[in-house]
Structure formats: structure tokens, C-alpha cells
ZAVEXTOR-711181 format. One record per residue (C-alpha): residue in three letters; x, y, z. Coordinates in steps of 0.001 Angstrom, whole numbers. Example, Ala and Ser with C-alpha at 12.3 -4.5 7.8 and 13.67 -1.06 7.14 Angstrom:
<nodes>
{code ALA, px 12300, py -4500, pz 7800};
{code SER, px 13670, py -1060, pz 7140};
</nodes>
This chain:
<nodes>
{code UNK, px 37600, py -1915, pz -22914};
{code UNK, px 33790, py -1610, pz -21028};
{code UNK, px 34674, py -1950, pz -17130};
{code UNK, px 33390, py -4580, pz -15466};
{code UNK, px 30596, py -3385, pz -13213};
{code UNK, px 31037, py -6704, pz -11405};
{code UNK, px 34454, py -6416, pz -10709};
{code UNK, px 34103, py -5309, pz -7081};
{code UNK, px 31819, py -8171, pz -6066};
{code UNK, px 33652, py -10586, pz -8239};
{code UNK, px 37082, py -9603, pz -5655};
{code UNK, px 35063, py -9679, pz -2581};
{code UNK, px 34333, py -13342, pz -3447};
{code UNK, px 37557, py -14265, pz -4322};
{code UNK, px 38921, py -12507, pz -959};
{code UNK, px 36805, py -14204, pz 961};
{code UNK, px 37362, py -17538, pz -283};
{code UNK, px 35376, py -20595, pz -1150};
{code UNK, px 32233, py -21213, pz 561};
{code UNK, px 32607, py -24491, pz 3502};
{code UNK, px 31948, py -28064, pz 1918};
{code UNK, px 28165, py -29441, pz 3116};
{code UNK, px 29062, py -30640, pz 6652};
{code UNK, px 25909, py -31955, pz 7317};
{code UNK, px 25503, py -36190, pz 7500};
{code UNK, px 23331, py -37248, pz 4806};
{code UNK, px 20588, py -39127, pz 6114};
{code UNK, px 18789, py -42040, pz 3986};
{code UNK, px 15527, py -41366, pz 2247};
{code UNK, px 16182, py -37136, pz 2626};
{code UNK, px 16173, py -34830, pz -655};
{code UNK, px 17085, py -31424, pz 1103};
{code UNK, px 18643, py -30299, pz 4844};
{code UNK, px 16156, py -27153, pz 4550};
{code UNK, px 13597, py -26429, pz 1662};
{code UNK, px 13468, py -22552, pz 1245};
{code UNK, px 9353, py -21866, pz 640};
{code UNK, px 9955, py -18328, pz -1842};
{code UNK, px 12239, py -17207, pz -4152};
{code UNK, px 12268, py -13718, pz -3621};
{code UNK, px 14470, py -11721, pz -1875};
{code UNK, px 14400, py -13013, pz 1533};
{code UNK, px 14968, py -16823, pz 274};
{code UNK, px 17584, py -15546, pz -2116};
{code UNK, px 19375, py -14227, pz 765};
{code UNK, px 19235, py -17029, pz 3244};
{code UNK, px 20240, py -19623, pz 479};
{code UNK, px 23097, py -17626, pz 336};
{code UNK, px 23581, py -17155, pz 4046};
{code UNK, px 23301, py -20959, pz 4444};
{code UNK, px 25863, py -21551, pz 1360};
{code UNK, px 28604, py -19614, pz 3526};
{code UNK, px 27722, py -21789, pz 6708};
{code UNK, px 28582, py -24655, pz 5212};
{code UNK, px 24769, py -26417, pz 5561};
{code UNK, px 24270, py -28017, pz 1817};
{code UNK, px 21296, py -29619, pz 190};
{code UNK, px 19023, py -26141, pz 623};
{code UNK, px 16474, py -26213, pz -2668};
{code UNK, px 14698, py -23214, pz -3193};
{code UNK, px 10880, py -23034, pz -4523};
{code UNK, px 8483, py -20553, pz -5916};
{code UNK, px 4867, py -21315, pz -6844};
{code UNK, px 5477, py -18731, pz -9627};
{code UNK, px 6017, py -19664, pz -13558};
{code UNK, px 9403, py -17994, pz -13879};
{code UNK, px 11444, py -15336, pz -12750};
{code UNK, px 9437, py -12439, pz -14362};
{code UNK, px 6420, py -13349, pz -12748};
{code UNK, px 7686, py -14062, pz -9103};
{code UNK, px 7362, py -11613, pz -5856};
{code UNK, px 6220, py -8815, pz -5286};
{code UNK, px 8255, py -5923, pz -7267};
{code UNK, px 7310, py -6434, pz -10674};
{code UNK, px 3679, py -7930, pz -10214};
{code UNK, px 1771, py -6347, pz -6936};
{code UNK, px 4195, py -3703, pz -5770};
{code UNK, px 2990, py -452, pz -7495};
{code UNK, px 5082, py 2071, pz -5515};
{code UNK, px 7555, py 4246, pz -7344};
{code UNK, px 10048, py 4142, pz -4812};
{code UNK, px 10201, py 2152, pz -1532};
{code UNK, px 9204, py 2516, pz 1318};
{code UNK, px 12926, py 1826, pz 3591};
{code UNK, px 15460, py 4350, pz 3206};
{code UNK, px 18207, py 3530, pz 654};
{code UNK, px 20772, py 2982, pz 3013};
{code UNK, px 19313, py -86, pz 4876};
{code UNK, px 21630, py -2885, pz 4755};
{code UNK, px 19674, py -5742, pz 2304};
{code UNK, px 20324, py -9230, pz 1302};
{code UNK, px 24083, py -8071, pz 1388};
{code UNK, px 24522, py -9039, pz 5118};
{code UNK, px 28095, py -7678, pz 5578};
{code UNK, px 29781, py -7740, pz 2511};
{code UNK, px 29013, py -4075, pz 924};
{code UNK, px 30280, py -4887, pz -2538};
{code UNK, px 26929, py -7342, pz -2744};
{code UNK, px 24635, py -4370, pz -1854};
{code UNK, px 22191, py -2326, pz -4082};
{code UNK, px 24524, py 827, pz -3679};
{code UNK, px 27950, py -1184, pz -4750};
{code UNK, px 25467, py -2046, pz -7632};
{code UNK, px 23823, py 951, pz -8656};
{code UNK, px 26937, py 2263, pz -8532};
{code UNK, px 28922, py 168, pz -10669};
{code UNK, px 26022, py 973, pz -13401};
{code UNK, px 25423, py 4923, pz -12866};
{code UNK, px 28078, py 6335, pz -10728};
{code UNK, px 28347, py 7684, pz -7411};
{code UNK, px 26827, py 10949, pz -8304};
{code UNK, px 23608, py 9077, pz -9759};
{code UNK, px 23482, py 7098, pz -6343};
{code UNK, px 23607, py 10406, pz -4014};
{code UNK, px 20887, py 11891, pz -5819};
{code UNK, px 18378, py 9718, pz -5264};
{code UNK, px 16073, py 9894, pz -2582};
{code UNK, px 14908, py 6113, pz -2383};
{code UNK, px 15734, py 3698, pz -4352};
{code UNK, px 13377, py 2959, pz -7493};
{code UNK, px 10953, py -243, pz -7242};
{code UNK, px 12677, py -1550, pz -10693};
{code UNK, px 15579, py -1060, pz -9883};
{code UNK, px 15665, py -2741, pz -6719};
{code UNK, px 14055, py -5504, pz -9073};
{code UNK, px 16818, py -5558, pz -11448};
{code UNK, px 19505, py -5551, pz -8695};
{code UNK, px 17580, py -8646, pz -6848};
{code UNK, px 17698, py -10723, pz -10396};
{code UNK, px 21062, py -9972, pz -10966};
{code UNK, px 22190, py -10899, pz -7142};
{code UNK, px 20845, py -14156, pz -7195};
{code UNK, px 22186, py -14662, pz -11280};
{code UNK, px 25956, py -13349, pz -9800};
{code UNK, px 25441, py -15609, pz -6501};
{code UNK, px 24713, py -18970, pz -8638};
{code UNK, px 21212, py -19182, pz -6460};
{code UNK, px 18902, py -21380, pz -8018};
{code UNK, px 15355, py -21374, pz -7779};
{code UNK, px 12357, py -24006, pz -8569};
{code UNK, px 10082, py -22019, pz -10440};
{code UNK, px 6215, py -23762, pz -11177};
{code UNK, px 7134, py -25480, pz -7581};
{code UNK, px 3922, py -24848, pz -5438};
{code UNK, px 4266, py -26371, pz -1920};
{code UNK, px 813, py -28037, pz -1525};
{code UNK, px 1079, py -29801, pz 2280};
{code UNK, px 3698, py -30439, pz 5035};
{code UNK, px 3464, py -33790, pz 5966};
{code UNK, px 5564, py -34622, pz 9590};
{code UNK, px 7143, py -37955, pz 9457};
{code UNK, px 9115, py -38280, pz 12166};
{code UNK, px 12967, py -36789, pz 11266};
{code UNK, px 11861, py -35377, pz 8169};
{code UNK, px 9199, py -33225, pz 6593};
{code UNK, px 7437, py -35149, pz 3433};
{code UNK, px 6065, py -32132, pz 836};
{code UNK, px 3798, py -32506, pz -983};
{code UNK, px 4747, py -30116, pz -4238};
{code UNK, px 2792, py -29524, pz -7452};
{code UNK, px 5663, py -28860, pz -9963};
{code UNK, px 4398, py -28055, pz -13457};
{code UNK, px 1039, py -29651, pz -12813};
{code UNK, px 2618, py -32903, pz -11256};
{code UNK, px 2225, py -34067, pz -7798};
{code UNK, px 5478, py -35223, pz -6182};
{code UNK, px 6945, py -35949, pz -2889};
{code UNK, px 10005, py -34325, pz -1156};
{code UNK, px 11872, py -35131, pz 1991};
{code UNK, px 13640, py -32257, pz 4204};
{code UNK, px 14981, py -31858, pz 7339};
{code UNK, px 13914, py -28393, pz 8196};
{code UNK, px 11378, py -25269, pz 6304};
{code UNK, px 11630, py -21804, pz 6264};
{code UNK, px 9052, py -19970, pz 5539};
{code UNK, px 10079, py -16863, pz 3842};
{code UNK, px 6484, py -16513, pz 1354};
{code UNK, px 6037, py -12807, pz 1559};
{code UNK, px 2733, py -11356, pz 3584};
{code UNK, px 381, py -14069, pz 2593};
{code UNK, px 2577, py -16542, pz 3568};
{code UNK, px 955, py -17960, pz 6921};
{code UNK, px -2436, py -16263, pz 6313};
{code UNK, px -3589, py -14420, pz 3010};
{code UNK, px -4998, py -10692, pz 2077};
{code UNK, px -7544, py -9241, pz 3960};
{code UNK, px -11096, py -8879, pz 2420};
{code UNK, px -13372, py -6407, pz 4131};
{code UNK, px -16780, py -8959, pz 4118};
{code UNK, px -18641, py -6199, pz 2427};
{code UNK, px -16483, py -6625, pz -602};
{code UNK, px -16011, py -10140, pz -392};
{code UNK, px -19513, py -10646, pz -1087};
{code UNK, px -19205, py -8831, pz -4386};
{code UNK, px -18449, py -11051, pz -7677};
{code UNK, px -14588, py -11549, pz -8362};
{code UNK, px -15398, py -9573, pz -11613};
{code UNK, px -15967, py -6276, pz -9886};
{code UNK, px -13852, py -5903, pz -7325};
{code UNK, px -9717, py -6916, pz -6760};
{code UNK, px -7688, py -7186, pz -3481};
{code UNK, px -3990, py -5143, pz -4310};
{code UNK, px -2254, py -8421, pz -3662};
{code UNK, px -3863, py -9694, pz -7456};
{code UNK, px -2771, py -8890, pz -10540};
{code UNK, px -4825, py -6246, pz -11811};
{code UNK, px -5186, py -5061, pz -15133};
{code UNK, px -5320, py -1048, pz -14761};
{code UNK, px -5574, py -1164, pz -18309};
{code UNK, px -9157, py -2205, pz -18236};
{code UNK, px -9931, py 459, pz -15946};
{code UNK, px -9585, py 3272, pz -18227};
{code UNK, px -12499, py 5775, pz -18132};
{code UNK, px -14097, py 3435, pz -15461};
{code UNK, px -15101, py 4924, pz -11951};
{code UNK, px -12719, py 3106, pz -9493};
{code UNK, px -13638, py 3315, pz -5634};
{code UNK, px -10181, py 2028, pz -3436};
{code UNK, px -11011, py 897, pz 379};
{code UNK, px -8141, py 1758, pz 2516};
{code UNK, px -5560, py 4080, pz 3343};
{code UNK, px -2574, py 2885, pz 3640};
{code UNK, px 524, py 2627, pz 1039};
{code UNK, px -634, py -88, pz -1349};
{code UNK, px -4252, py 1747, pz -1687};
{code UNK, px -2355, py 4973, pz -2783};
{code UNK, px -178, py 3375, pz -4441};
{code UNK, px -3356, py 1403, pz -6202};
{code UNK, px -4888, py 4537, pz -6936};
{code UNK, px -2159, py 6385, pz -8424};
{code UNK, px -1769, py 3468, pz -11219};
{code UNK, px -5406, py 3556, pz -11701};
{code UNK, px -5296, py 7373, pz -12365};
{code UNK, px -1989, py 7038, pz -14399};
{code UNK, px -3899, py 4394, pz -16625};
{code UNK, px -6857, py 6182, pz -17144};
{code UNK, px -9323, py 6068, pz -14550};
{code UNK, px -12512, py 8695, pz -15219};
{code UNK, px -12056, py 9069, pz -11424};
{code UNK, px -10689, py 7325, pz -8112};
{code UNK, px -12121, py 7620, pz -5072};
{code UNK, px -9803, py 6591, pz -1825};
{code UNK, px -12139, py 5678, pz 1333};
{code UNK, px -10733, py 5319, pz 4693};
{code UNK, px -12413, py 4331, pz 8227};
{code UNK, px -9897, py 7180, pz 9474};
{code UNK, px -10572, py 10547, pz 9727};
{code UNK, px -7109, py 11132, pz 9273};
{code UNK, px -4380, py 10032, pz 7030};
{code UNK, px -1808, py 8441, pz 9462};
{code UNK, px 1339, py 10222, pz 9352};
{code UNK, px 3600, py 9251, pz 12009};
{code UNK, px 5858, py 6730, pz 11076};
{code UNK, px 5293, py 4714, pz 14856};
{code UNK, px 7954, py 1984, pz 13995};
{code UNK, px 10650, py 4311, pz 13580};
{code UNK, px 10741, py 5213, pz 17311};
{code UNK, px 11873, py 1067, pz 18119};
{code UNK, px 14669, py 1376, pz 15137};
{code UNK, px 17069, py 2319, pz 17311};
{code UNK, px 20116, py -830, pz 17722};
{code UNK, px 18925, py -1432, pz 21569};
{code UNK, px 15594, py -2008, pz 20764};
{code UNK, px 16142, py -3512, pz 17426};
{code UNK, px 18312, py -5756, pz 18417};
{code UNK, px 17029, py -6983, pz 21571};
{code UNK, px 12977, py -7262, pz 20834};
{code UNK, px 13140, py -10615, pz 21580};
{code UNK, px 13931, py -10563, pz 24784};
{code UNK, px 11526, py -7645, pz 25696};
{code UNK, px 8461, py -8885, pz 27760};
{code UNK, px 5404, py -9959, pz 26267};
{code UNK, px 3377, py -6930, pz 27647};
{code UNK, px 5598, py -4584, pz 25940};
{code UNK, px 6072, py -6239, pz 22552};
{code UNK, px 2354, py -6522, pz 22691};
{code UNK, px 1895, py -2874, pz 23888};
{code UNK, px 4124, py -1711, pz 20612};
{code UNK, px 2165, py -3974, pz 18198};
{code UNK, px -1139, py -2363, pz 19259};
{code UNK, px 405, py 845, pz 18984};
{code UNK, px 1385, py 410, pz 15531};
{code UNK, px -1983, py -653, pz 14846};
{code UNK, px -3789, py 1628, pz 16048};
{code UNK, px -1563, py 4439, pz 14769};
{code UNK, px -2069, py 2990, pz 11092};
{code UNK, px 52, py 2355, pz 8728};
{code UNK, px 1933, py 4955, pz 6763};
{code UNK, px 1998, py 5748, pz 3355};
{code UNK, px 4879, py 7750, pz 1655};
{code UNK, px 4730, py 11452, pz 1277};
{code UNK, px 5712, py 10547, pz -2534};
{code UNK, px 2769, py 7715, pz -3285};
{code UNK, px 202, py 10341, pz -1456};
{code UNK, px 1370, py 13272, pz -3854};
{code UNK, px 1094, py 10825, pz -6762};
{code UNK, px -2543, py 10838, pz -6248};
{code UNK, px -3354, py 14192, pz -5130};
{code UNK, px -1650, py 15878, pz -8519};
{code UNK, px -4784, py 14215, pz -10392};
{code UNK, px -8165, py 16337, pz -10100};
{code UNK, px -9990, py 13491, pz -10773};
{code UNK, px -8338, py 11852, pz -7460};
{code UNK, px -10751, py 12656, pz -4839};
{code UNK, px -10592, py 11667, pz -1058};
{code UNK, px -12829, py 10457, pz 1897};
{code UNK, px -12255, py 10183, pz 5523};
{code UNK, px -14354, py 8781, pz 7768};
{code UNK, px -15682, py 6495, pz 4836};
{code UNK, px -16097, py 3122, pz 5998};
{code UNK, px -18251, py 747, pz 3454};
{code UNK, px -21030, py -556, pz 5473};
{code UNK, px -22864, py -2129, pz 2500};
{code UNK, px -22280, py -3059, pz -1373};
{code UNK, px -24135, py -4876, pz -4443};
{code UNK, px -24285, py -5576, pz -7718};
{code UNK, px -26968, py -3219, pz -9608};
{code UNK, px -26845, py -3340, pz -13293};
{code UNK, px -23276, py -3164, pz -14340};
{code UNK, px -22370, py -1164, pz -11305};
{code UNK, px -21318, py -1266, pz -8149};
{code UNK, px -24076, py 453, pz -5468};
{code UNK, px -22470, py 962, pz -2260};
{code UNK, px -22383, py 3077, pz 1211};
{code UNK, px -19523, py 4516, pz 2680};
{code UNK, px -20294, py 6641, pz 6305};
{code UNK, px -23476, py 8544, pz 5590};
{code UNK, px -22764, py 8935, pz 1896};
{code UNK, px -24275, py 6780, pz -1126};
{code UNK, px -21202, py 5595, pz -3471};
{code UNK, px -21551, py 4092, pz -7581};
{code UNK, px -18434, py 2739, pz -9594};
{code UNK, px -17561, py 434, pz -11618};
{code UNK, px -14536, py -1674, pz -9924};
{code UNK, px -13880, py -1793, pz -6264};
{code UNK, px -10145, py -2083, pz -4864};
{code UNK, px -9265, py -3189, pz -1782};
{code UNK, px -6054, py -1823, pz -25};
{code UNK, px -6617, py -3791, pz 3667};
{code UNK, px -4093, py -5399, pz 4472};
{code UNK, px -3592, py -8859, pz 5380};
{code UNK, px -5019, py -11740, pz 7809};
{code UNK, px -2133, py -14568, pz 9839};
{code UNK, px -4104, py -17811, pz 10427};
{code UNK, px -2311, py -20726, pz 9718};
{code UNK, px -5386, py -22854, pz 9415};
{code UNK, px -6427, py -21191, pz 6107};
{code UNK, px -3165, py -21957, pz 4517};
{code UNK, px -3317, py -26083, pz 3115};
{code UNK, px 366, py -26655, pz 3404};
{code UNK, px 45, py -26007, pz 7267};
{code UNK, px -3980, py -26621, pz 7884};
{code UNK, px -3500, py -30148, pz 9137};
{code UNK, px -1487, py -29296, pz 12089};
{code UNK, px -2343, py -25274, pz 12245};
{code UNK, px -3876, py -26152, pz 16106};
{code UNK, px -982, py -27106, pz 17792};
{code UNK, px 695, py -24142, pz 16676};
{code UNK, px 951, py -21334, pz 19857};
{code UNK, px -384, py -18342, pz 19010};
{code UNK, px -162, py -14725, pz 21008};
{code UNK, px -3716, py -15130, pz 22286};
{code UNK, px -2760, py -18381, pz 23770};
{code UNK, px 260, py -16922, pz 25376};
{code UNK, px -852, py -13363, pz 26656};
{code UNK, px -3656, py -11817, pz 27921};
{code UNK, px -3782, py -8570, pz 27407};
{code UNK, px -5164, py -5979, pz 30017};
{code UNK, px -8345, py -4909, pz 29926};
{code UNK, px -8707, py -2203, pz 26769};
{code UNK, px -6207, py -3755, pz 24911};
{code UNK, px -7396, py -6924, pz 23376};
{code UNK, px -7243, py -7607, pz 19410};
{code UNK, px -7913, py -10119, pz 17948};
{code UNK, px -5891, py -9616, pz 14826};
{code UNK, px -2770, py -9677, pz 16549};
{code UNK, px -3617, py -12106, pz 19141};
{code UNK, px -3764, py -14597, pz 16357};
{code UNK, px 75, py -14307, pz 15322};
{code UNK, px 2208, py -16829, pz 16062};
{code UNK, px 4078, py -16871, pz 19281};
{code UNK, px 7701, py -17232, pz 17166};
{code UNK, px 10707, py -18666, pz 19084};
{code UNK, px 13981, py -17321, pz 18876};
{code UNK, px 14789, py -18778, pz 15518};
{code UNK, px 11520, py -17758, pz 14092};
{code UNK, px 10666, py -21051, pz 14562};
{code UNK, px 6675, py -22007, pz 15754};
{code UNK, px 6479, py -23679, pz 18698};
{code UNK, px 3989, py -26105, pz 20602};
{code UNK, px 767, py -24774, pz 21739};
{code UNK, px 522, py -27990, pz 24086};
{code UNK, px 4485, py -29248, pz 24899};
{code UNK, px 5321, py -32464, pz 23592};
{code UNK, px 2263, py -32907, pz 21184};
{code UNK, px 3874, py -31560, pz 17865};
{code UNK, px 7639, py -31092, pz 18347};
{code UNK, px 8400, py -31108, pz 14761};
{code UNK, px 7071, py -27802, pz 14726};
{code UNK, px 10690, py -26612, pz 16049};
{code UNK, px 11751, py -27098, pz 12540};
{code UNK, px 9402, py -24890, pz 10465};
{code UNK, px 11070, py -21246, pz 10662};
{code UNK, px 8874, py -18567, pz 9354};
{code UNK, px 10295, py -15337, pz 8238};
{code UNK, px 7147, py -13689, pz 6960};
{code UNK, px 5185, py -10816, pz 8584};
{code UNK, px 3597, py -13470, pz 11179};
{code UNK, px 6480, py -12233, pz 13074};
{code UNK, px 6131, py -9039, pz 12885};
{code UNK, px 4361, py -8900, pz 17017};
{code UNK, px 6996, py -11510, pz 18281};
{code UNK, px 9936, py -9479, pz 16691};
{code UNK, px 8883, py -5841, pz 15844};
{code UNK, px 9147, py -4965, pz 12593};
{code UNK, px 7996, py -6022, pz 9100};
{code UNK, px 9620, py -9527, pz 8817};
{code UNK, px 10868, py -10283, pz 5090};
{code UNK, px 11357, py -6750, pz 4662};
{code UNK, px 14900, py -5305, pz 4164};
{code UNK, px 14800, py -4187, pz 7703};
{code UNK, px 14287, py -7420, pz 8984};
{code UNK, px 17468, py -8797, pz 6755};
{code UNK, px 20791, py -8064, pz 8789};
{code UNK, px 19125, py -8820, pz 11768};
{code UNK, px 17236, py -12028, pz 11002};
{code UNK, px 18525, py -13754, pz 8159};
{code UNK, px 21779, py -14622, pz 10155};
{code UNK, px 20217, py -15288, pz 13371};
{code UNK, px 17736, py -18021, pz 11959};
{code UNK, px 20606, py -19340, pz 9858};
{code UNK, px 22586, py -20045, pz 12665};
{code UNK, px 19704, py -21756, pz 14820};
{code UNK, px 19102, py -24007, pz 12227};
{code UNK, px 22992, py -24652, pz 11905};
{code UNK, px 22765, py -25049, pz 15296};
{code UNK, px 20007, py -27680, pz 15165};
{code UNK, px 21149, py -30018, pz 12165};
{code UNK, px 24624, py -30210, pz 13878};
{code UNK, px 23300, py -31639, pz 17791};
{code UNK, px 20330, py -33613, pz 15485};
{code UNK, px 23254, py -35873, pz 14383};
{code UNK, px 26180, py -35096, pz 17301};
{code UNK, px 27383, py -38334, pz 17505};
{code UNK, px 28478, py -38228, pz 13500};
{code UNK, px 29697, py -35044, pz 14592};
{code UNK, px 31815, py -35992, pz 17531};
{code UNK, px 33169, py -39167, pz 16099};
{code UNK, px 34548, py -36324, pz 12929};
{code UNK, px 35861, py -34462, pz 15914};
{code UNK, px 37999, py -36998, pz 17649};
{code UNK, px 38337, py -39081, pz 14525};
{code UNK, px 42332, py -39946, pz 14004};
{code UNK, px 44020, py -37077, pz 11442};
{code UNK, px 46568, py -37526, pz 9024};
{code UNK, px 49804, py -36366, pz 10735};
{code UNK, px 51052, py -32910, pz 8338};
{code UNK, px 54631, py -34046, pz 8956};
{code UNK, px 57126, py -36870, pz 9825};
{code UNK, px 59919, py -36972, pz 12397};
{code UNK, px 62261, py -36667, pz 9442};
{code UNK, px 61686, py -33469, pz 9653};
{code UNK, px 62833, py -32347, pz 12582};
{code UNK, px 65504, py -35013, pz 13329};
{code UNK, px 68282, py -33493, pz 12273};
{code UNK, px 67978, py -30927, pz 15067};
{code UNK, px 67714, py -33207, pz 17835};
{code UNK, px 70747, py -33362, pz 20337};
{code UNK, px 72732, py -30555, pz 18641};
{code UNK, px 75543, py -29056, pz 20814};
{code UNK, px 74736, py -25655, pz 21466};
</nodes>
């Protein structure tokens, strides 16, 4: 008989038990308690999270077709391996025989599992389809959230499913829409100027394929432009060229020195001027690629490298793209850009219409003199359950109730939110704020449960036969 690979998760649910019946009131004219914006791995994970706390009538979405064609690790993700070490705890939270070791595992053996440095992009992929298959979580695929609509108690959202405009109530949102989710990817102006047919942004699908025997310039430096360039190389590329501002490649790894529990656990709490003072930092310092997604590239003599290569100026001559990068003159035939991404909720349509009332860093903190950026001054200014709050008190309080767990959080909390990091820490926190809020919203339901009369377990009969017996 074939083992069960499952078996281990399969008795970790049965040991510990059922999940809590909904305990939250229905309210009249309300579809959903929470509406979970993103299927991946981070609204996989609190769907679950919320299942075990007992909060019911959570409906996932994904603006994505189907399965195959959602997030990030089969479509725009192009590293071999990621980036986190293999040992971080994931969507898991607590119960080991859920992770992507108990899983790998279970498939290839303990052996196969020590030997690997990082775990492989795919197969994180597989493990997150078969989590949320083994878990029961369903998700609304071809469910775009269009706009959210305050009305009073409730959220209305407006969702194109299919093509079809329709009308949802909730309760409370979360957020949890990857890195584009409260802004969208970053487009240097001097290649946003160039037509849509030469040039691609590493958040789109691209189709490598086409690029064979091409010249392919990539703007940027950090993981997803080597990772970018090592497809393009490994589909056929005459020759990539990798341009960064930089005149180094960064290679320290800033974040890791705040991973330690203390700080990890408490960057909350820290003051402003320091959580400000480690997001400039970071920013400064640059972000990192892998040792493994640089040495991809680099094995490929038709790879070659600039530093201190900003693009100043591009067009359209011929069939080619003419451009300058520092004091040199640059032709290709496709330009990819690796730069990162912008927060501003105004640019997003589901949030646009209220997008000013939400506090940002730069109306919060003013940094000293020297260290002012705009980039992360516009961030939100996240409350403790991720939530936005109120630029102005008592103009938009609804905005209590939209949680974001996206990488708008990443200067109010400290590290990469929706990442795995960001999981064990997170995921349960925000879960239990918005417990937390959906019970006091209806207390007096609550209460009245609480000192309602109970069924007694047992009559008098019971113990009657005991009373008054000589001793």
C-alpha cells in the first residue's frame, strides 16, 4: 500500500479538533464578516487563521482566471529559489505538520529536505495549491474588486466577476493583494514614455520567448532584474545588459540586523524616528539580490553589466530602442524594468474615492533635516491591526476596518509584509484585532449569549441519594 503523504497533517487536524461554529451575529443585508482581497498565500493563510477563531462568513477573491494563473510564483516570480531561508515558519502558524518541510517531506524524504539550500519557487507553488486544496479554502477566481463603497456598518463592493458587475456587503477588508496592492509597479518616466510594445515592467507577464536573439537592456539591480535577466538569457537573448544607478551591487542584507525576536516582535511599538530611521536605511542600502540569481546571470558571456548606468533618456528609432545610460549611448530591442514598486492609495480605484483621508507617514512624521523621502513618506501610517487610520479624526472612521497586509506596511512594521516573514507574526495578530472588533461591534448580542439562562447538565436525582447519609 502507497503511504499517505497526508497522513501527518490529516492527525494534526483530527487532534486538534473541529474548528469553533461562526460566533459572529448575522446582521441583515451583509454577505461576508470580512472579504479577503487575494488568494495567494497570505489570504490562504488568514482564511484559515480566521476558520480556527471561530469568525465565519470570510469569502476569498482573486482578480485572476483560475488557480494557475493567480500570484506571483508561477506568473511574475522568476527566481529559482527564494529569497527567505527554508526554515521560516509560513502559512503553517504553529502547527508544523501544515508546513512546507512536513510537506516536502512526506513527498521526498528527510534526506531530500536537508539538502536543499532554499526551497525551490515551484515547489513552494505546489505546496501552496495543495495547502489550501487539504485546508478546504475556497477562493473566487475572475472576482476583481472594482470600488469600496462605505455605507455606514458595512462595506458595499463593487466586484466584476466574470465580466458582471455585482454588489457585495462586508463587515470588514483585508487587504492582502501582493506589492501592487495599495499602489502599483514603479515605472522609471524615461521608460514609461516608451510604447507598451517595447518595453515591460517585471510585474507583467512577459513572453521571454519572443526575446530570443533580441538585444534586451534590464533597468535595475535588484532581485527581480537578475532574476529577469537570467530568464531572458536562458530563453535566448543575443545579449542582456543589467543597468543600475549604483555603482555597486548592494550586498548587505540590512533587514537581517532587525530579525532578531526583540525587534521583530516589538516594531510596533518602536518610535516613529527609529522605524523611520530603519526604513531609510534599507533604502538607501538597496535591496539585495541572491548570491544564486546574480551567478545565474554572470555564467552567460553574453550577460554583461553596468554600474553607475542610470537612463537619462530613451526613444523609439526604427525598430529599436535608442537610449542613454550615464555617459554611455545604449540600442536594444526590448527594455525591462526591475524598479520596484510605488504605495499611493489614490491610484488604486477600489480605494481612490476616499484615498485622502487615509494618514500617511508624511502626515505623521517629519523627518530631520537630511532624511526626507518622499517614497516612504507616502506609506500608510498602519495601526496596530494593520488597519489605516484617519488622517483627520472622526472624518472617515470606517477606515478602522480596512486591514492591509501588503508591503504598504513594510515602514510601519519592518519587514516585507505578505512575505513569509511577515506570516507568524502578523497573520495572527490582525486576526485577532478583527476578532476583537466584530465581537464589541455587536456586545450586547454578545453579553445577552453570556448571561443567557443554560440548560442545567444534571438533575438533583442525581445526587439525592447521597444527601443526609450517616457517616
Amino acid at each position: 500500500m502507497t503511504p499517505d503523504p497526508d497522513a501527518a497533517a490529516r492527525e494534526t487536524l483530527r487532534l486538534i479538533g473541529p474548528a469553533p461554529a461562526n460566533w459572529v451575529p448575522d446582521r441583515p443585508g451583509i454577505d461576508h464578516n470580512v472579504v479577503l482581497v487575494g488568494g495567494g498565500q497570505t489570504g490562504c493563510a488568514f482564511a484559515w487563521a480566521m476558520r480556527r477563531a471561530g469568525i465565519g462568513k470570510v469569502s476569498v477573491i482573486d482578480a485572476a482566471p483560475d488557480e494557475d494563473r493567480a500570484g506571483v510564483w508561477r506568473n511574475a516570480a522568476r527566481m529559482n529559489l527564494l529569497r527567505t531561508p527554508k526554515s521560516l515558519v509560513g502559512p503553517e502558524i504553529g502547527l508544523p505538520s501544515l508546513s512546507f518541510q512536513a510537506w516536502y517531506e512526506a513527498r521526498h524524504g528527510q534526506a531530500a529536505y536537508a539538502a536543499i539550500d532554499r526551497i525551490p519557487r515551484l515547489d513552494w507553488a505546489d505546496y501552496l495549491s495543495w495547502y489550501k486544496r487539504f485546508l478546504g479554502i475556497e477562493v473566487r477566481y475572475g472576482t476583481r474588486l472594482t470600488r469600496i463603497e462605505p455605507a455606514g456598518d458595512r462595506f458595499r463592493l463593487h466586484l466584476a466577476v466574470d465580466g458582471a458587475e455585482r454588489v457585495e456587503a462586508t463587515r470588514k477588508v483585508v487587504l492582502a493583494n501582493g506589492v501592487g496592492g495599495t499602489g502599483g509597479p514603479y515605472l522609471p518616466p524615461v521608460l514609461a514614455g516608451l510604447p507598451e510594445t517595447f518595453r515591460a515592467h517585471t510585474a507583467d507577464r512577459i513572453d521571454f520567448a519572443a526575446l530570443r536573439g533580441k538585444s534586451v537592456a534590464v533597468v535595475g539591480a535588484a532581485a527581480s532584474a537578475f532574476d529577469a535577466a537570467g530568464v531572458a538569457l536562458e530563453a535566448g537573448a543575443r545579449e542582456v545588459h543589467l543597468y543600475a544607478r549604483r555603482t555597486t551591487i548592494a550586498a548587505v542584507p540590512i533587514s537581517r540586523s532587525r530579525g532578531f525576536p526583540g525587534a521583530y516582535d516589538n516594531y510596533r511599538s518602536l518610535p516613529d524616528a527609529i522605524r523611520w530611521q530603519q526604513a531609510l536605511r534599507f533604502q538607501r542600502s538597496g535591496s539585495t539580490p541572491t548570491v544564486d540569481a546574480i551567478a545565474r546571470t554572470v555564467a552567460f558571456p553574453n550577460f554583461h553589466l553596468h554600474l553607475g548606468a542610470a537612463w537619462t533618456d530613451a526613444r523609439i528609432e526604427g525598430e529599436r530602442i535608442v537610449a542613454r545610460a550615464g555617459d554611455a549611448a545604449v540600442t536594444c530591442d526590448f527594455a525591462i524594468a526591475g524598479t520596484g514598486y510605488f504605495q499611493d492609495p489614490s491610484a488604486r480605484p477600489e480605494l481612490a474615492e476616499f484615498a485622502q483621508h487615509i494618514l500617511l507617514w508624511r502626515d505623521r512624521f517629519t523627518p530631520p533635516a537630511g532624511e526626507e523621502n518622499d517614497d516612504l513618506g507616502a506609506h500608510p501610517y498602519l495601526g496596530e491591526g494593520h488597519e489605516y487610520l484617519e488622517k483627520v479624526p472622526g472624518t472617515a472612521p470606517f477606515l478602522g476596518n480596512i486591514h492591509v497586509h501588503t508591503p504598504a506596511g513594510f515602514v510601519s512594521f519592518g519587514v516585507p509584509i505578505g512575505d513569509v516573514p511577515s506570516m507568524k507574526r502578523d497573520i495572527p495578530g490582525v486576526t485577532a484585532r478583527i476578532s476583537r472588533d466584530l465581537f464589541h461591534a455587536d456586545l450586547p448580542a454578545h453579553t445577552t449569549r453570556m448571561m443567557g439562562d443554560v440548560a442545567p447538565d444534571f438533575g438533583p436525582e442525581l445526587y439525592a441519594g447521597a444527601i443526609g447519609r450517616g457517616g
